[in-house]
Backbone atoms as SQL, in Angstrom:
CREATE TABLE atoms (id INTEGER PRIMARY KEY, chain TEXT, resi INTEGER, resn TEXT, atom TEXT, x REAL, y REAL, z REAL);
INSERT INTO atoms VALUES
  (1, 'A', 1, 'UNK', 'N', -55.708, -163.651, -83.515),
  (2, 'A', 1, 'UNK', 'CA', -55.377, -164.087, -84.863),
  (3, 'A', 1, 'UNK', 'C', -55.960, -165.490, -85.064),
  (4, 'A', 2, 'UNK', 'N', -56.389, -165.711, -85.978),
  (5, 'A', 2, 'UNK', 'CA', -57.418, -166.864, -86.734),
  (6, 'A', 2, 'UNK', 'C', -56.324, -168.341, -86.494),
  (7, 'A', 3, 'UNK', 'N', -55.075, -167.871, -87.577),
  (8, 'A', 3, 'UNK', 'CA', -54.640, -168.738, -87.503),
  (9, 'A', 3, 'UNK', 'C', -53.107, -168.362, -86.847),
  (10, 'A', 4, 'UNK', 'N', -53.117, -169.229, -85.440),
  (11, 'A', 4, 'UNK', 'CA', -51.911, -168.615, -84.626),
  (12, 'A', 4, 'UNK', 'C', -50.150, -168.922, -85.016),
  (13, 'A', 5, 'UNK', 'N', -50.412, -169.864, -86.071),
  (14, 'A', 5, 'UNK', 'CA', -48.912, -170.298, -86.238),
  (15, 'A', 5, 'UNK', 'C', -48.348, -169.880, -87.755),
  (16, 'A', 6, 'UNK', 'N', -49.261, -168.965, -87.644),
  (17, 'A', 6, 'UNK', 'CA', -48.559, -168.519, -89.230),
  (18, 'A', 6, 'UNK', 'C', -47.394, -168.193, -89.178),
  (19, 'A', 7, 'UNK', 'N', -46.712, -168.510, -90.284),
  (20, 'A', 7, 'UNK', 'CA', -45.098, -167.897, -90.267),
  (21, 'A', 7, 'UNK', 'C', -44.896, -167.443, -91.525),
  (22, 'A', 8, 'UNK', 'N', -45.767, -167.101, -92.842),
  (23, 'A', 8, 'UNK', 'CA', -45.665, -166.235, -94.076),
  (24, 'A', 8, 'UNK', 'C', -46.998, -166.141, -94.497),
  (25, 'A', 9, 'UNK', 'N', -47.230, -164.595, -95.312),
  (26, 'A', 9, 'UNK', 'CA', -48.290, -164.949, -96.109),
  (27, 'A', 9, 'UNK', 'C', -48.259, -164.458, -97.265),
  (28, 'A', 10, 'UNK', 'N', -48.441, -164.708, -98.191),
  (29, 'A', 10, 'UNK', 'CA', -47.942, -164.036, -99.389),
  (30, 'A', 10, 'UNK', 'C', -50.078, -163.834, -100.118),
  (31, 'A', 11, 'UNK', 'N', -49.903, -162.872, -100.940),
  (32, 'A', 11, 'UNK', 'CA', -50.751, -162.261, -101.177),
  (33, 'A', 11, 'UNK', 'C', -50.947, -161.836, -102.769),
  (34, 'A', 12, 'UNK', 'N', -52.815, -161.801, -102.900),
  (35, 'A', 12, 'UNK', 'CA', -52.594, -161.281, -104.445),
  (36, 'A', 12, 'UNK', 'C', -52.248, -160.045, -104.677),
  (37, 'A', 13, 'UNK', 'N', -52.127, -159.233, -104.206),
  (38, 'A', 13, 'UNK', 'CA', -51.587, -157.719, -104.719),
  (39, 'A', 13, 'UNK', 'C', -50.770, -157.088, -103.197),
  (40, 'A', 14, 'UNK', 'N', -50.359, -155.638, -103.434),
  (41, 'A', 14, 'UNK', 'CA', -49.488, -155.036, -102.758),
  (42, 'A', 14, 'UNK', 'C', -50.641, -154.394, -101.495),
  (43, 'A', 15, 'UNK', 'N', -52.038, -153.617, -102.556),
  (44, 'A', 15, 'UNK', 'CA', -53.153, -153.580, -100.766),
  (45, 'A', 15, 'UNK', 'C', -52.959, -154.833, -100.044),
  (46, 'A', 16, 'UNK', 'N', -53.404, -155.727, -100.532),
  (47, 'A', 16, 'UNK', 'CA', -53.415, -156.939, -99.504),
  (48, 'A', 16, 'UNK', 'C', -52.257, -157.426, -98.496),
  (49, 'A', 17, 'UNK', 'N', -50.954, -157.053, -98.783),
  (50, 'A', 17, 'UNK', 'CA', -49.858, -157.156, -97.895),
  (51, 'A', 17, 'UNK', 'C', -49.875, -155.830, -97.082),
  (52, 'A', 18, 'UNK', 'N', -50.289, -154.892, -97.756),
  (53, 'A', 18, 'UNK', 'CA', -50.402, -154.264, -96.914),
  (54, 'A', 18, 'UNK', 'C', -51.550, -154.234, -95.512),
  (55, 'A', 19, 'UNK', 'N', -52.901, -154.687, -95.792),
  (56, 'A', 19, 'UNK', 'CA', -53.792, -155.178, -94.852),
  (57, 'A', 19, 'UNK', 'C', -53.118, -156.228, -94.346),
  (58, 'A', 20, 'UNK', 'N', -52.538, -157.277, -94.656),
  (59, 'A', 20, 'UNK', 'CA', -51.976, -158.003, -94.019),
  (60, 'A', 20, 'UNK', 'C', -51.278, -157.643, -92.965),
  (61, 'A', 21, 'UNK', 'N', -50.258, -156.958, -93.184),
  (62, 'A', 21, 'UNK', 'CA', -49.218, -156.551, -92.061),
  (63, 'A', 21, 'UNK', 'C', -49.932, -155.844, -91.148),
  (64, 'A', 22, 'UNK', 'N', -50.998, -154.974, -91.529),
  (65, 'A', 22, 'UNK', 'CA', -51.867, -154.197, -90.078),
  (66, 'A', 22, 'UNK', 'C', -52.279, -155.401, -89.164),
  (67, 'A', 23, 'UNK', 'N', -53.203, -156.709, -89.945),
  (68, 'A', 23, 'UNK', 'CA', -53.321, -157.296, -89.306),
  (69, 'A', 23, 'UNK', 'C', -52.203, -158.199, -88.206),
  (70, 'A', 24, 'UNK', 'N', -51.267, -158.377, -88.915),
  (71, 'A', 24, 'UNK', 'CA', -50.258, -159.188, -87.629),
  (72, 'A', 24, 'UNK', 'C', -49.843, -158.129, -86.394),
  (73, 'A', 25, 'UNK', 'N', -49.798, -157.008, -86.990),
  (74, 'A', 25, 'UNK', 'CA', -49.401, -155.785, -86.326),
  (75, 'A', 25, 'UNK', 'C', -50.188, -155.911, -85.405),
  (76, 'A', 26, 'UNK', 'N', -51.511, -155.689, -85.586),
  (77, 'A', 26, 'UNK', 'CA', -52.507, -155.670, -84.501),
  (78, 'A', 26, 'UNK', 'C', -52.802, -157.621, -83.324),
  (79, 'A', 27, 'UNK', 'N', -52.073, -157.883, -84.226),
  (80, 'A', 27, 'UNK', 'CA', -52.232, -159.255, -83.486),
  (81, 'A', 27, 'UNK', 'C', -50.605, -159.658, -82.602),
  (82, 'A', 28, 'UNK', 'N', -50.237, -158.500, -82.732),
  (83, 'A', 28, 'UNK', 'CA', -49.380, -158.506, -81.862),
  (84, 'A', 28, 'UNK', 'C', -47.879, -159.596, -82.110),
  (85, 'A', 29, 'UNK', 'N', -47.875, -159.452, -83.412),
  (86, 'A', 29, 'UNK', 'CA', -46.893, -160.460, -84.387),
  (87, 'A', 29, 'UNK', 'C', -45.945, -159.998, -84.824),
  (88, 'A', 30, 'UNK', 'N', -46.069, -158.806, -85.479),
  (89, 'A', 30, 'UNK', 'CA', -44.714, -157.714, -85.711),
  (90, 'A', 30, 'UNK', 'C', -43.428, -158.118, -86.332),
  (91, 'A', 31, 'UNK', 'N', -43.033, -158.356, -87.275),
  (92, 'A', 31, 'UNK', 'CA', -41.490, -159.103, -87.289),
  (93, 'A', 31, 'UNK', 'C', -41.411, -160.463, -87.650),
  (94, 'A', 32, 'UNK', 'N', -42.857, -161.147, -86.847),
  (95, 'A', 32, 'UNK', 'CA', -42.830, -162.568, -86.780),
  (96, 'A', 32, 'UNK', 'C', -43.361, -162.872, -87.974),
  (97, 'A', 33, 'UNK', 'N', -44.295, -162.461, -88.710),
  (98, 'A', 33, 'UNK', 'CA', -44.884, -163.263, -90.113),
  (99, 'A', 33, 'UNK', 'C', -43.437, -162.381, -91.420),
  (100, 'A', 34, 'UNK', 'N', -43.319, -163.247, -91.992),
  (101, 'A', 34, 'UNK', 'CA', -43.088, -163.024, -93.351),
  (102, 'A', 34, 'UNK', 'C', -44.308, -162.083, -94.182),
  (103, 'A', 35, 'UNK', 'N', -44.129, -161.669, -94.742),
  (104, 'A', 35, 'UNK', 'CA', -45.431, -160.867, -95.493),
  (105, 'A', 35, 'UNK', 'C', -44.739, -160.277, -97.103),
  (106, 'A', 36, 'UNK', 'N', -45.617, -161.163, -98.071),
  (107, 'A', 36, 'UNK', 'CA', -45.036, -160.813, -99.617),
  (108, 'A', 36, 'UNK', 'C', -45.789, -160.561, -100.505),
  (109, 'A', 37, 'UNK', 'N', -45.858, -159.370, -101.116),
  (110, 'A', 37, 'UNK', 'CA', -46.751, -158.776, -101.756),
  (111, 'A', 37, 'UNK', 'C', -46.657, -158.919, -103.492),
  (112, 'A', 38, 'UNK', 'N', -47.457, -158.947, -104.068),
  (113, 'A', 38, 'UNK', 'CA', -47.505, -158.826, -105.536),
  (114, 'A', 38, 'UNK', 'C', -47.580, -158.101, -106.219),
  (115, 'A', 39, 'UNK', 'N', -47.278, -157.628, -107.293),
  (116, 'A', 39, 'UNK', 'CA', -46.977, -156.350, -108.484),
  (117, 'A', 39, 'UNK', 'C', -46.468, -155.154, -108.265),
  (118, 'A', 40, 'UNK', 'N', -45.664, -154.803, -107.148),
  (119, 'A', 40, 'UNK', 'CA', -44.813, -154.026, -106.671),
  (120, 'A', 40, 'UNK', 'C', -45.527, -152.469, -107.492),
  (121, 'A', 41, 'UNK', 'N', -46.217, -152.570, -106.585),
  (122, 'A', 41, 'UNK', 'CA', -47.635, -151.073, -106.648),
  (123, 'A', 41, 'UNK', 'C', -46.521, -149.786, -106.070),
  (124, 'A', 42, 'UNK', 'N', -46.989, -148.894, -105.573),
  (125, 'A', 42, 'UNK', 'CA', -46.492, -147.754, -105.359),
  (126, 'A', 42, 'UNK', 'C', -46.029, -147.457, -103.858),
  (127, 'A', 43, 'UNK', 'N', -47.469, -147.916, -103.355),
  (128, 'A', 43, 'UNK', 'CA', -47.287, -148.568, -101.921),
  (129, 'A', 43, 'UNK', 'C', -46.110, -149.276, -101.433),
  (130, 'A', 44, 'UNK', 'N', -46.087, -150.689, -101.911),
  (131, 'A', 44, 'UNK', 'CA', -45.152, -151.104, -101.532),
  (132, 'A', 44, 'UNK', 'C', -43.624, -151.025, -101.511),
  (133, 'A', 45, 'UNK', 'N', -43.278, -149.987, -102.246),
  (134, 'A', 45, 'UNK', 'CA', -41.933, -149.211, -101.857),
  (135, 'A', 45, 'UNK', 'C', -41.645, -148.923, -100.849),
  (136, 'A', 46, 'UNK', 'N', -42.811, -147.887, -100.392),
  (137, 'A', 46, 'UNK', 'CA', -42.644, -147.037, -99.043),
  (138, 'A', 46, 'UNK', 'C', -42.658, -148.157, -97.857),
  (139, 'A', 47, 'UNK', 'N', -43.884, -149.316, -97.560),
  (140, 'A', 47, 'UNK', 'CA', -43.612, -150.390, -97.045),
  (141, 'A', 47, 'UNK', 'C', -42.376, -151.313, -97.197),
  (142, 'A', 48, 'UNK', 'N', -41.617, -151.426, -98.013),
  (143, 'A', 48, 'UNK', 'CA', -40.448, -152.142, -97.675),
  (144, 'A', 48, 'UNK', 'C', -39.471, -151.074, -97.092),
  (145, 'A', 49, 'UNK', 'N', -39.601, -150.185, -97.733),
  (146, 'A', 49, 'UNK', 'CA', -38.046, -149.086, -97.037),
  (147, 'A', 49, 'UNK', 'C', -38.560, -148.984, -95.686),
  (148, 'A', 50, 'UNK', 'N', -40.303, -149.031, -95.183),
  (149, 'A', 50, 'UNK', 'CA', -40.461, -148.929, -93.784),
  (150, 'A', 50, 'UNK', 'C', -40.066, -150.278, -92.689),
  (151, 'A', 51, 'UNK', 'N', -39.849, -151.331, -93.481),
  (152, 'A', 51, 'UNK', 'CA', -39.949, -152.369, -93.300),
  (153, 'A', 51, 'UNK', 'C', -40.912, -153.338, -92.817),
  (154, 'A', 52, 'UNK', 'N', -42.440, -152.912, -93.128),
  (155, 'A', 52, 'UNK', 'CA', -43.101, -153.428, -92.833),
  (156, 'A', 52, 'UNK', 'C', -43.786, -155.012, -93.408),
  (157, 'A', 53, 'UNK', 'N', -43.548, -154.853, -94.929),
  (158, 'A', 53, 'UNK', 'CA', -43.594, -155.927, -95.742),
  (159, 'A', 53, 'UNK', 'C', -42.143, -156.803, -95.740),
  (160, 'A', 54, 'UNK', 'N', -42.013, -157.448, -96.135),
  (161, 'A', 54, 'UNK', 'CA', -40.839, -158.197, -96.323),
  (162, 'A', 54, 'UNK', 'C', -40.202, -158.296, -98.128),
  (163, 'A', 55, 'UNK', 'N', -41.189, -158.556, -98.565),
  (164, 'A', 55, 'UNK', 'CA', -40.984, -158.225, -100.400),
  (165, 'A', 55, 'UNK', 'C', -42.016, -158.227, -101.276),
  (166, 'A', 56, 'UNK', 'N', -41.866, -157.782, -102.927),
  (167, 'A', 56, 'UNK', 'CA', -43.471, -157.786, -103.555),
  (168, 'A', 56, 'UNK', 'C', -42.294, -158.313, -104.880),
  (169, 'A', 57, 'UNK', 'N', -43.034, -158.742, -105.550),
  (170, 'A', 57, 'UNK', 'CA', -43.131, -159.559, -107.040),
  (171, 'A', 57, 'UNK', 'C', -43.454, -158.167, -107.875),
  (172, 'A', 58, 'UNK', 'N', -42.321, -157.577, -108.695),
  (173, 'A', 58, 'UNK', 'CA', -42.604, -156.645, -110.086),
  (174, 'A', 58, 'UNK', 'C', -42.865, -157.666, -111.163),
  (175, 'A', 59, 'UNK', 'N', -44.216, -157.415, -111.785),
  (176, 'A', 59, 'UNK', 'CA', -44.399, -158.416, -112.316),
  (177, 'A', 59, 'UNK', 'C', -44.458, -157.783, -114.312),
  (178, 'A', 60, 'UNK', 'N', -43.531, -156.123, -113.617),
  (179, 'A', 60, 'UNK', 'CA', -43.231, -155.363, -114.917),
  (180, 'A', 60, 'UNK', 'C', -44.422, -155.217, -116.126),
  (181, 'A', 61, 'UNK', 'N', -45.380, -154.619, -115.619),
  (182, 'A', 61, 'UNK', 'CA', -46.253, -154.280, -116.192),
  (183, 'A', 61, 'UNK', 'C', -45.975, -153.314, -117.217),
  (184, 'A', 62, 'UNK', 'N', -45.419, -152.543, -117.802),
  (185, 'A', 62, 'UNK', 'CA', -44.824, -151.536, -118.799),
  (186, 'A', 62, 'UNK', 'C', -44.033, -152.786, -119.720),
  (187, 'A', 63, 'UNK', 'N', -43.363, -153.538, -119.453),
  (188, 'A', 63, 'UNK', 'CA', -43.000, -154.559, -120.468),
  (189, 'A', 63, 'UNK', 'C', -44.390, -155.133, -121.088),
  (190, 'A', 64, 'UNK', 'N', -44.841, -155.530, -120.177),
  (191, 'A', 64, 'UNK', 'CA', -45.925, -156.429, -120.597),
  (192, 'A', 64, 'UNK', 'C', -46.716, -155.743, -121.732),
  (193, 'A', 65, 'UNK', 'N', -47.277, -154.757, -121.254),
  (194, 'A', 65, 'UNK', 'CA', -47.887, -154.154, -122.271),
  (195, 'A', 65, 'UNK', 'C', -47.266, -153.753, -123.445),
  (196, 'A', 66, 'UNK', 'N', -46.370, -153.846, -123.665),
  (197, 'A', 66, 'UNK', 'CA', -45.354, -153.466, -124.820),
  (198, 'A', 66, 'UNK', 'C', -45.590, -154.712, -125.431),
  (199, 'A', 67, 'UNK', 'N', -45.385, -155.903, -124.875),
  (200, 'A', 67, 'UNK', 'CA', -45.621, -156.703, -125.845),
  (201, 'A', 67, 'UNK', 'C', -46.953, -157.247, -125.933),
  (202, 'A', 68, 'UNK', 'N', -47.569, -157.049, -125.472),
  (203, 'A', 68, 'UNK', 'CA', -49.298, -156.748, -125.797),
  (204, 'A', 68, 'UNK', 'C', -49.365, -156.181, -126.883),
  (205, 'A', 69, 'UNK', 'N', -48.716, -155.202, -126.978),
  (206, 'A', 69, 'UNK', 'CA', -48.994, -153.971, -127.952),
  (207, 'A', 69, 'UNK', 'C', -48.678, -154.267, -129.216),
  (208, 'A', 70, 'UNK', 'N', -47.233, -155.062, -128.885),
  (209, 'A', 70, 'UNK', 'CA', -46.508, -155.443, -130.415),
  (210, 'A', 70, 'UNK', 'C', -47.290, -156.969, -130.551),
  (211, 'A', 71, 'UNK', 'N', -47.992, -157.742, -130.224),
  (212, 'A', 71, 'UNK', 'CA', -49.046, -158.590, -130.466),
  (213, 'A', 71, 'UNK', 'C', -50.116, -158.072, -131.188),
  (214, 'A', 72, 'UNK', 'N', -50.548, -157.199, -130.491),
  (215, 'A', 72, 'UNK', 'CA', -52.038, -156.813, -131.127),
  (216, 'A', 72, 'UNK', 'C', -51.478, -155.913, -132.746),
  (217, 'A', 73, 'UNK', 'N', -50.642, -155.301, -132.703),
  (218, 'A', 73, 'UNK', 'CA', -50.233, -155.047, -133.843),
  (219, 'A', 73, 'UNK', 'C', -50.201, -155.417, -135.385),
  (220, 'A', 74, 'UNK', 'N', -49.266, -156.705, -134.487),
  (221, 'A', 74, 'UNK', 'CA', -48.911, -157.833, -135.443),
  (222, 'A', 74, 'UNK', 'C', -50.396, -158.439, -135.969),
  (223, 'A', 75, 'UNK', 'N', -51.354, -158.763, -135.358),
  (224, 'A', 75, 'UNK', 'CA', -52.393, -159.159, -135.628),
  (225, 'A', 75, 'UNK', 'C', -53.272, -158.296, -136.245),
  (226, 'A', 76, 'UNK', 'N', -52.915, -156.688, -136.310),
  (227, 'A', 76, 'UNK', 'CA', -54.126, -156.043, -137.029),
  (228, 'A', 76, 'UNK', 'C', -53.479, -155.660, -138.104),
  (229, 'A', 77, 'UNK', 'N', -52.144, -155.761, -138.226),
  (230, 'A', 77, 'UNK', 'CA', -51.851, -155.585, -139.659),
  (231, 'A', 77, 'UNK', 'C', -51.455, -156.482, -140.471),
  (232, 'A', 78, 'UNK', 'N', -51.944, -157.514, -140.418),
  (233, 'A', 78, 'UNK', 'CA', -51.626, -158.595, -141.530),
  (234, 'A', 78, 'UNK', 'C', -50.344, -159.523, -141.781),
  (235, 'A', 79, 'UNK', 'N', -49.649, -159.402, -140.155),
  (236, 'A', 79, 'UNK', 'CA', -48.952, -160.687, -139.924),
  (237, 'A', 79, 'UNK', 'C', -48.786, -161.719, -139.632),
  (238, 'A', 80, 'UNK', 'N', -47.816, -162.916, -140.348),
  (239, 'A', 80, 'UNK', 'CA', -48.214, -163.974, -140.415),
  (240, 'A', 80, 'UNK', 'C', -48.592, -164.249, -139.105),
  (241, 'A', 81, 'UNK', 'N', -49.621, -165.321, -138.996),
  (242, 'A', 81, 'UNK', 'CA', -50.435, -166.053, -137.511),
  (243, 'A', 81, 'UNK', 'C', -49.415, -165.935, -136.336),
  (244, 'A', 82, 'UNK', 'N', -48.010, -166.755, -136.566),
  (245, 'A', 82, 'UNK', 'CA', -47.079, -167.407, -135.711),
  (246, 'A', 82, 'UNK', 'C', -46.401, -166.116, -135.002),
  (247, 'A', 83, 'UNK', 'N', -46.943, -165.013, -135.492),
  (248, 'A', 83, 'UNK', 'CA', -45.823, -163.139, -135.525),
  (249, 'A', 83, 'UNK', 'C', -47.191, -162.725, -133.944),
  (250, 'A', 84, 'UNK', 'N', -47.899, -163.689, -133.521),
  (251, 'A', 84, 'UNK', 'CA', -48.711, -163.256, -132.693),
  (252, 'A', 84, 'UNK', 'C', -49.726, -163.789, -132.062),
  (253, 'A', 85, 'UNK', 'N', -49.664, -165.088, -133.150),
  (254, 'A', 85, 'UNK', 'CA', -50.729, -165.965, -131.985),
  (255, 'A', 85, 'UNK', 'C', -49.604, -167.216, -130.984),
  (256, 'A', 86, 'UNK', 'N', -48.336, -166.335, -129.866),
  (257, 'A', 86, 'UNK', 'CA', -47.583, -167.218, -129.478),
  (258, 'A', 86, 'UNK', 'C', -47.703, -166.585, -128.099),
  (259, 'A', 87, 'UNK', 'N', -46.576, -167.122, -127.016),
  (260, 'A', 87, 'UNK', 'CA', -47.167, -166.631, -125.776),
  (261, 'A', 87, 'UNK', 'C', -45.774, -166.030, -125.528),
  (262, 'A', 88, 'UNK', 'N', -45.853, -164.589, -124.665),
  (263, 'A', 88, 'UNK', 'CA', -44.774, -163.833, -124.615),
  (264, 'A', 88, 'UNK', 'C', -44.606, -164.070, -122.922),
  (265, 'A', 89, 'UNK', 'N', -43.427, -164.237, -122.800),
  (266, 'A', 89, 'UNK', 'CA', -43.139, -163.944, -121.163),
  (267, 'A', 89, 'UNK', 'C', -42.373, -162.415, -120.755),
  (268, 'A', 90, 'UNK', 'N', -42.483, -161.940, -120.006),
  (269, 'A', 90, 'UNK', 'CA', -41.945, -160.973, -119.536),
  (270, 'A', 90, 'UNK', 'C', -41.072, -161.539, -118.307),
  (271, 'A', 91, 'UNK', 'N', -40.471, -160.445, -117.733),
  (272, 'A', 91, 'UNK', 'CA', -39.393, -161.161, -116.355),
  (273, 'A', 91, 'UNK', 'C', -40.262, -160.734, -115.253),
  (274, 'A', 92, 'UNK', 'N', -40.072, -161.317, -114.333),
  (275, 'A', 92, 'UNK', 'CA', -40.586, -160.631, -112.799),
  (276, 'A', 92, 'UNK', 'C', -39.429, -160.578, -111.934),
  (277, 'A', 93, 'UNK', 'N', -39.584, -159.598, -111.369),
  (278, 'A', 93, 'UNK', 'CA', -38.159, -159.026, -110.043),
  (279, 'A', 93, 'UNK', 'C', -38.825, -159.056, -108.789),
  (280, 'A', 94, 'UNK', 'N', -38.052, -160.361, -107.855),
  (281, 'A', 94, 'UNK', 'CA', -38.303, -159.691, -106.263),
  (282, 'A', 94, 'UNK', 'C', -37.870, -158.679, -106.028),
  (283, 'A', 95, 'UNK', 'N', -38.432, -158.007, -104.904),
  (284, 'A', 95, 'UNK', 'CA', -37.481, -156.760, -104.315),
  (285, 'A', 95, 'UNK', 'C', -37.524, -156.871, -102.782),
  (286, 'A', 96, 'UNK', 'N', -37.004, -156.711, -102.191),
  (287, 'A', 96, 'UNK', 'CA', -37.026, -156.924, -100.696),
  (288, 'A', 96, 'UNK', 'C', -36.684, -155.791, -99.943),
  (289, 'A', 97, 'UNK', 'N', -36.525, -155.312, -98.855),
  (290, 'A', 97, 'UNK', 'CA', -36.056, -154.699, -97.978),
  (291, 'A', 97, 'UNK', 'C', -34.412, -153.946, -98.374),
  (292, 'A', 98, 'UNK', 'N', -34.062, -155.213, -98.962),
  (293, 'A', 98, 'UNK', 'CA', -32.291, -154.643, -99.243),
  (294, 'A', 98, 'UNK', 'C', -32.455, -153.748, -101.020),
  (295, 'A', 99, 'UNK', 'N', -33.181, -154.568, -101.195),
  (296, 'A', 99, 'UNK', 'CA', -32.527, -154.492, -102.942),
  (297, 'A', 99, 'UNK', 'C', -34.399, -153.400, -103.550),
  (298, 'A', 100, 'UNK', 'N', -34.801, -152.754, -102.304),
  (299, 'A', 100, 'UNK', 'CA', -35.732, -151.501, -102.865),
  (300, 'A', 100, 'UNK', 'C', -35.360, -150.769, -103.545),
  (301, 'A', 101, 'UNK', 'N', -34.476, -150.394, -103.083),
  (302, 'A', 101, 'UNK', 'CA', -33.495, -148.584, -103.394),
  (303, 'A', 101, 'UNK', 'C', -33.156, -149.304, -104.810),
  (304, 'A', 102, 'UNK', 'N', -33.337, -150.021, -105.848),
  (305, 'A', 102, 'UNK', 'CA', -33.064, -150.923, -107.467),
  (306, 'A', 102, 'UNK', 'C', -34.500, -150.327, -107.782),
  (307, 'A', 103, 'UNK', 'N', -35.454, -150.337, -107.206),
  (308, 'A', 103, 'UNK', 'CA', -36.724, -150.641, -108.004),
  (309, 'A', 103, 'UNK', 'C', -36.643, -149.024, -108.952),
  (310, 'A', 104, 'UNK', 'N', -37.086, -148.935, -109.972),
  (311, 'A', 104, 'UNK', 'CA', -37.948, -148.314, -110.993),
  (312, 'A', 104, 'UNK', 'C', -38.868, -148.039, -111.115),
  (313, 'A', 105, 'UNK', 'N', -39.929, -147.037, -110.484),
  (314, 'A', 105, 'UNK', 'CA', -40.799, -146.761, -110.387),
  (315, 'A', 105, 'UNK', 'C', -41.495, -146.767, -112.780),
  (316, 'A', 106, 'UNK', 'N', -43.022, -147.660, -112.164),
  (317, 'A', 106, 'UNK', 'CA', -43.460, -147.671, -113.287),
  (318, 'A', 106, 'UNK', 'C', -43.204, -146.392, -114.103),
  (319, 'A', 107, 'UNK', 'N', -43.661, -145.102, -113.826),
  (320, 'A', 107, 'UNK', 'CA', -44.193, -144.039, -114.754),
  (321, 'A', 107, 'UNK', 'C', -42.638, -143.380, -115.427),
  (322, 'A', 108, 'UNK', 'N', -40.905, -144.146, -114.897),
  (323, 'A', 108, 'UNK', 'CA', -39.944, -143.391, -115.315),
  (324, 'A', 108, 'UNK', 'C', -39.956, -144.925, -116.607),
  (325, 'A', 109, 'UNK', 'N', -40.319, -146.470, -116.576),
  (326, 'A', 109, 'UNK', 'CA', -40.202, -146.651, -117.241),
  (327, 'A', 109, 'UNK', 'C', -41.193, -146.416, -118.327),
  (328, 'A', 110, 'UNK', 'N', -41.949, -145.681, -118.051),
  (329, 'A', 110, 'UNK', 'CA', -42.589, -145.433, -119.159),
  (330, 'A', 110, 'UNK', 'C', -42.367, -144.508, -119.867),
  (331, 'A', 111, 'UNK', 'N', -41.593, -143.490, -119.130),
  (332, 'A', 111, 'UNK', 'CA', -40.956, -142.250, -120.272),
  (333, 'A', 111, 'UNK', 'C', -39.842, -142.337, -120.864),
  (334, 'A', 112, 'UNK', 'N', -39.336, -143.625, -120.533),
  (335, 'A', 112, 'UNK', 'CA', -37.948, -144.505, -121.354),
  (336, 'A', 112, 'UNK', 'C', -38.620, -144.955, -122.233),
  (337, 'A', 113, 'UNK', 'N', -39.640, -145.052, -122.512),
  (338, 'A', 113, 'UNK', 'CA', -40.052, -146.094, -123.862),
  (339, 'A', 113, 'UNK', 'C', -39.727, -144.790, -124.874),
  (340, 'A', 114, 'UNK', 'N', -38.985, -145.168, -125.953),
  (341, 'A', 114, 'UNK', 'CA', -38.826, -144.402, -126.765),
  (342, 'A', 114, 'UNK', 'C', -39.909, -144.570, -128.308);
C-alpha cells in the first residue's frame, strides 16, 4: 500500500469505494481503513449490509431532479425570474452499516412521485 497509515478514505462515487475496499483488502488492511462512498448507487447497499464499506452519502437524486424539473418549468413558462433563477438544496442522508436496512432504493422513489 502507497500510503501505509491511512486510516479513512472517502471517495467520489460508490465504484470508487468500492475499488477502494478491494484495495485495502488486498493490502492486507481489512477493517482497518474507514471507507465512504458517495451517492449511495445500488452497489453500495449490498456493500454495507456486507460490511465492506463503512457508509455512502444519498445525495437523493430523484429529489433533485424534481426540482430541476420544477425550475426548468418555471423558466419555460413565463415565470417571474426569482420562481427560478434561485438555488434549490435538496437533503443528503448518511447511511452506514446500521441504518442500511432505512435506505430507499431510487426506482421505488420514483414510482412514489405522483
Amino acid at each position: 500500500m502507497r500510503f501505509p497509515y491511512v486510516d479513512a478514505i472517502v471517495n467520489y462515487n460508490d465504484p470508487t469505494a468500492l475499488g477502494a475496499y478491494q484495495a485495502v483488502k488486498a493490502a492486507g488492511k481489512d477493517g482497518e481503513v474507514l471507507i465512504i462512498g458517495n451517492q449511495m448507487q445500488p452497489e453500495a447497499v449490498q456493500s454495507l449490509q456486507n460490511n465492506e464499506i463503512n457508509g455512502s452519502w444519498d445525495f437523493n437524486p430523484v429529489e433533485s431532479g424534481i426540482a430541476l424539473a420544477d425550475l426548468t418549468c418555471a423558466a419555460l413558462t413565463g415565470a417571474p425570474e426569482a420562481d427560478y433563477a434561485k438555488t434549490v438544496q435538496t437533503p443528503a442522508q448518511f447511511y452506514d452499516n446500521q441504518t442500511v436496512a432505512n435506505f430507499q432504493p431510487w426506482d421505488a422513489r420514483i414510482a412514489a412521485i405522483g
